[in-house]
Structures are given as structure tokens and as C-alpha cells.
C-alpha positions, -999 to +999 in steps of 0.1 A: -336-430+492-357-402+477-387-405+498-405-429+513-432-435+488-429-470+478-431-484+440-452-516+429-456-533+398-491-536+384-488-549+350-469-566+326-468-564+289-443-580+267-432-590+229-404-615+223-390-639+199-402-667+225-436-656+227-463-621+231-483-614+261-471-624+294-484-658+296-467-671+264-436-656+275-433-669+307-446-704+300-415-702+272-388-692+294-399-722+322-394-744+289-363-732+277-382-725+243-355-713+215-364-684+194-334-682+177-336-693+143-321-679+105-333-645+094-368-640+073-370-603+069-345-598+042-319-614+025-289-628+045-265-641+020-241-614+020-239-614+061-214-625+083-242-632+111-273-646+093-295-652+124-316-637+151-344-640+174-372-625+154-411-620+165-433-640+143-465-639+161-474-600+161-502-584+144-500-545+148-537-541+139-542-562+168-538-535+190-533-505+169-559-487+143-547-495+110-541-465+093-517-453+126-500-485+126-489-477+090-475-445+108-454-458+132-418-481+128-420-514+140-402-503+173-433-479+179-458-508+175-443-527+196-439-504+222-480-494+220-489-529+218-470-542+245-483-508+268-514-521+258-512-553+278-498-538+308-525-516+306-552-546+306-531-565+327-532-537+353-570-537+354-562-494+356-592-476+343-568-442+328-602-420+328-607-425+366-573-411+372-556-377+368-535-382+333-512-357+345-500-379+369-495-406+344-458-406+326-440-426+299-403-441+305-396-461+273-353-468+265-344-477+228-311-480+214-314-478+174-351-464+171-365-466+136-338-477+119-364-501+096-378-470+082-347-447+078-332-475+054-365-476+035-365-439+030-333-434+027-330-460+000-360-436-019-339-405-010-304-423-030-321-435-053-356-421-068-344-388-053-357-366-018-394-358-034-401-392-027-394-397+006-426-403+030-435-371+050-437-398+083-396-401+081-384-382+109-418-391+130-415-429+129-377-429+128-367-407+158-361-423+191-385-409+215-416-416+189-424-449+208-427-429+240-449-403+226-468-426+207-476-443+240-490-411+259-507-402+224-523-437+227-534-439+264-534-409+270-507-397+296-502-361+297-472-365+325-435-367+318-425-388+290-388-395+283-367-418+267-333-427+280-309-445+250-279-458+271-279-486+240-284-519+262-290-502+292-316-481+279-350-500+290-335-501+323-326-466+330-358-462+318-375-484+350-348-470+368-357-432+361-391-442+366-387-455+398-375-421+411-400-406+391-429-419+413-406-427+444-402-387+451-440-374+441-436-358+403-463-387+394-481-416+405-483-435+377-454-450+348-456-469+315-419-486+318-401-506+300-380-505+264-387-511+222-364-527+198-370-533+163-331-541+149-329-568+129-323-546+100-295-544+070-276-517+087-277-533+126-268-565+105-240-553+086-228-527+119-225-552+146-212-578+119-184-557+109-177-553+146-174-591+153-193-586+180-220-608+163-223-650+161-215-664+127-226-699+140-251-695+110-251-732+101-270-742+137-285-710+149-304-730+179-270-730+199-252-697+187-266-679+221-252-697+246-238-675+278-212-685+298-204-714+278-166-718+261-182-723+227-194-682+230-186-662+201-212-632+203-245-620+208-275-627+189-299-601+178-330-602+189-360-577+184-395-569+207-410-549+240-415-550+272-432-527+292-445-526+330-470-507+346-455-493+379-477-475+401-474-456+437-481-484+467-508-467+482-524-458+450-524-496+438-537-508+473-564-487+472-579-497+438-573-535+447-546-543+421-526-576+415-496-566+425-461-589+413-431-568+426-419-538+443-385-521+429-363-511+459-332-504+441-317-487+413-281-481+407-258-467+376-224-466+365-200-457+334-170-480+333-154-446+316-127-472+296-136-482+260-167-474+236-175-516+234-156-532+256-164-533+295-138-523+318-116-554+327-127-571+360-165-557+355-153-529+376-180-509+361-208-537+367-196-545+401-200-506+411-239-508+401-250-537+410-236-524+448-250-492+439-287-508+438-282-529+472-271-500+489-301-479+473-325-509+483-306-507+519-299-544+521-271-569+521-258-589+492-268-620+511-303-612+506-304-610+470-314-645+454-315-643+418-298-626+391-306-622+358-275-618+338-268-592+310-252-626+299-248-618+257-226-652+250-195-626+243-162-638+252-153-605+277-189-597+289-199-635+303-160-633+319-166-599+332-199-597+347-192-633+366-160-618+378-185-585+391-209-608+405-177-628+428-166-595+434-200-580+453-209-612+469-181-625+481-188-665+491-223-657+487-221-654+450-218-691+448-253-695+463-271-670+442-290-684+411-276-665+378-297-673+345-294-654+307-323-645+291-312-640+255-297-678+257-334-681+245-345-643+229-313-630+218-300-599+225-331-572+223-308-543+229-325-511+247-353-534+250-333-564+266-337-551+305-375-549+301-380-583+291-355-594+314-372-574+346-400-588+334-386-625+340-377-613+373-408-604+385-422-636+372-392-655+391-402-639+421-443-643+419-441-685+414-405-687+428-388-703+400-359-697+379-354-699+342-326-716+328-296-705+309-300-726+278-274-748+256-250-744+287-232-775+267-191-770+267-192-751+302-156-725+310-142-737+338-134-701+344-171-691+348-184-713+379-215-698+393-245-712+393-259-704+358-289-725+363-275-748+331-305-762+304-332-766+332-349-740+356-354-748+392-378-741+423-365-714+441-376-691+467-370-659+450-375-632+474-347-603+461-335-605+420-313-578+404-314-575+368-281-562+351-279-543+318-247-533+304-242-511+270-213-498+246-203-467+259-200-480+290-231-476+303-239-501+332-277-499+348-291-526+380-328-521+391-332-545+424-368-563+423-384-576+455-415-598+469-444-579+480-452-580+513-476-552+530 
């Protein structure tokens, strides 16, 4: 470890196709509330993969004056909104603390890719003169970053890893370190996705990577199952407010977690598919036990990457059997986008945030329409129903194309 100073979670803030604001969310994924439904946004017809796991119940002037909001992508919005709510969930008063020490982690893997197809779609065909001056500020990736610090005000480091699924956790990850070795005492965390767009559409589509179970979208995400034939996209935010020990002590806060672990890897084998035996998975989840300095045994929960693709669901259980040994068969492992989809750089924030909430009331979420289980994959995937459980260690795994593999290791409080 870095240094000794210790890292706490202070707020939450989230935006999903299950539900905004913590609450909501939560209170879904106990339910096993589906979000996954046909697409609204646009025109599916021509589309191999016709559904996704969009957010019906967000109001950007809600949160965000209304002549910005016009200024921003959707990915932005979400992002500011969602930092928002952590902030008010944090009960943090910004003005009584030094901004400098206040930084801005945020992951995204496509960025504003709504407004580059509107603009672009000007440029081809009205011609360049007619493109909006607010392009390249509302479509490049670190926007939703800046236009966090812009909006609360942190004048600290502000970055935006884009490790494409990965991304919102290197982004709690790098913050983590961030506050863990002194450079600040304060982080907005967390990833922004706004991709169900023509292009992601068509892209992923064309890929197969993609379910075309467009006929009964409420089962098409179903992890570990032997009916998987590909992720479903999914679109939203999730941010936390994570905050020096000491510092959150002090002022009283709520705290829900502490992060003790953060570990990275690149399966250095193929641009989409993982390496074979989650070799590459396997080396960071171990990474982040070793950074948290504790056994395997001791971790409870997992939340799985878990996208309902044939080699990832194989992959990452064989990872998981090949870190925990006998013990892997007494951990809890439950997927997240079996009921959100698959919110790409934005899919480790929500799913750290469903850690945390795991570990506060000790209960697991379940992996939804686990129907036609593989008898290949036979952990404990907490199948249709969540469980009591005493939740005192959860990893969270987030796995990209590229081969970009990210763990953050979440843990009770205890003074």
C-alpha cells in the first residue's frame, strides 16, 4: 500500500434503467426489477439488436440550469446529475473545504457519441456551417469530468480513464490512490454512459457481440445461463463520493464502505475477446486481495462483470475457481446488468455502488432470469432471488475490449 491514509465512501449517486437516486435503485435490484425493454429513442427496424436498458425517469433540468443542460451530451447530464446526489447524499458543504483538495475521477467509454451523430449528420448533409459551435465540447470524453468540477466546483485533479468497460472503475480505482497517498482529500468517482445510439447500435451489432432476442427483451440479459447470446446495452451514472477517513470522521459523515483494494490487468491476447481461462481476470482480482492484504477466504460477495456473453460468463467463473480455490463455491456471485444491461464505462460504478449497498444491509441482489442454467458454470450466482447475507468483503470485476481488466475490493466499516 501507498500510505496509510485510509479511504471511505460518503455518498452515493446513481442513474439507471432500474431506477435514479440511490433509494429507487437499490429497492430495484432487492426486487429483481427488469429495465430491459425494446428501444424508444430512435428507430430500430433496421437493427440486429432492437433492445436496451434505457433511463426513462430523468429530467436534466432537474439538476442542471436549463440553458447548460442544452450544452452538454446526455453522458454529461448524467454524470452532473448523479454528482449531484452524492453530493447531497454526503451532507459535504464544498465551501467549508479547500476545492483544491477536491478532484474528479469520472471513466466513459464512447462519450458523446449522441451529439457527434447529430452534428455530423448536419456536417454530411446541410454542410460544416451548420454544425453547432458546442460539437467538440459536449462530444469529447473528459467533458463529463470537467463539467462536474465546473459544477461543484473542484479545482483538484480531474481525469478520465476510458479503459471501455473498465473505465468507471479505473476511475474509483485511480481515485483511491489519489486520496490514499495525500495529492487530495476529497473525489467525485464513478463513470457516465449515454450509448444507446445509431452507431453503438449498428457497431456492437455488426460485431455479434449484441442479443438479437428482440421478440422478448425481458430475458435477453441473462448471465451465466445456457440461453446467453450477448450483452444488452444499457445507458446511465454512477458516481460516489469518496473522502479521506479522518476527514469524514471529523465532520460526522454517514459512512457505507471503505475501498482497500485495487488491482489491474491486460490479458495482452485479442481486442474483444478475454484471454482463455480469465487468465487476465484471475491476475486482478488477486491483484486487489493482495493490495487489500487479505485472504481470498475473506471476501464474500462478488459482483460479476457477468454481460450474458458466451466466453466472458465461462471465463470470469473459471477466474473466480481459479483465485479461490474451494472457497469459490461459498462466495455469493450476482450480475448486475441481468437487470440494467450492460452500462459500459459506466457499468463498474453502478455495480460498486450495489456493493456497497450489499455490504451496508447485508444482502445480495440476484442474478435475474437464471432459467436454463450451464452446467459448466456452478457457482453460486444467487439465481432470480437475493438473499441475507453477511457481507463483510465484495470485489467488483470490470472487464473491457482491449483487454483491460480492473477489481476495486469494498469493505465494512469498522473504526
Amino acid at each position: 500500500m501507498i500510505s496509510e491514509r485510509r479511504v471511505v465512501i460518503t455518498g452515493i449517486g446513481v442513474i439507471s434503467p432500474i431506477g435514479t437516486g440511490k433509494e429507487n435503485y437499490w429497492e430495484a435490484l432487492k426486487n429483481g426489477a427488469n429495465g430491459i425493454d425494446r428501444i424508444t429513442r430512435f428507430n430500430v427496424d433496421p437493427y440486429k439488436s432492437q433492445i436496451a436498458g434505457e433511463v426513462n425517469d430523468f429530467d436534466p433540468e432537474e439538476y442542471i440550469d436549463k440553458k447548460e443542460a442544452k450544452r452538454m451530451d446526455r453522458f454529461s447530464q448524467f454524470a452532473v446529475a448523479a454528482s449531484k446526489m452524492a453530493l447531497k447524499d454526503s451532507g459535504i458543504n464544498i465551501d467549508e473545504i479547500d476545492q483544491e483538495r477536491i478532484g474528479v475521477a469520472l471513466g466513459t467509454g464512447i462519450g458523446g457519441v449522441d451529439t457527434f451523430e447529430k452534428e455530423f449528420t448536419k456536417i454530411i448533409e446541410r454542410g460544416p456551417k451548420w454544425v453547432s459551435p458546442f460539437l467538440i465540447p459536449m462530444m469529447i470524453c473528459n467533458m463529463g469530468a470537467g463539467r462536474i468540477s465546473i459544477e461543484v466546483g473542484a479545482k483538484g485533479p480531474t481525469i478520465t480513464p476510458v479503459s471501455a468497460c473498465a473505465s468507471a472503475t479505473n476511475a474509483i480505482g485511480d481515485a483511491f490512490r489519489l486520496i490514499q497517498r495525500g495529492d487530495v482529500d476529497l473525489m467525485f468517482a464513478g463513470g457516465s454512459e449515454a450509448p444507446v445510439s445509431h452507431s453503438c447500435m449498428a457497431g456492437f451489432g455488426k460485431m455479434k457481440a449484441m442479443s438479437t432476442r428482440n421478440d422478448n427483451p425481458k430475458i435477453a440479459s441473462c448471465p451465466f445461463t445456457k440461453d446467453r447470446d450477448g450483452f444488452v446495452m444499457g445507458e446511465g451514472a454512477g458516481i460516489l463520493m469518496m473522502e479521506e477517513l479522518e476527514q469524514a470522521k471529523k465532520r460526522g459523515a454517514k459512512i457505507y464502505g471503505e475501498i482497500v483494494g485495487y488491482g489491474m490487468s491486460s490479458d495482452a491476447y485479442h481486442i474483444t475477446t478475454p484471454a482463455p481461462g480469465g487468465e487476465g481476470c484471475a491476475r486482478t482480482m488477486q491483484n486487489a486481495i493482495n493490495d487489500a492484504g487479505i485472504k481470498p477466504e475473506d471476501v464474500d460477495y462478488i459482483n460479476a462483470h457477468g454481460t450474458s456473453t458466451p466466453y466472458n460468463d465461462k471465463y470470469e467463473t473459471m477466474a473466480i475457481k481459479s483465485v479461490f480455490g474451494d472457497h469459490a463455491y461459498k462466495l455469493s456471485v450476482s450480475s448486475t446488468k441481468s437487470m440494467t444491461g450492460h452500462l459500459l464505462g459506466a457499468a463498474g460504478a453502478i455495480e460498486a455502488i450495489a456493493c456497497l449497498l450489499a455490504i451496508n444491509e447485508d444482502y445480495v441482489h440476484p442474478t435475474i432470469n437464471h432459467i436454463n442454467p450451464d452446467p459448466e458454470l456452478d457457482l453460486d450466482y444467487v439465481p432470480n432471488k437475493g438473499k441475507s447475507k453477511v457481507v463483510n468483503y465484495a470485489l467488483s470485476n470490470s472487464l473491457g475490449f482491449g483487454g483491460h481488466n480492473a477489481s476495486i475490493l469494498l469493505k465494512k466499516y469498522n473504526d
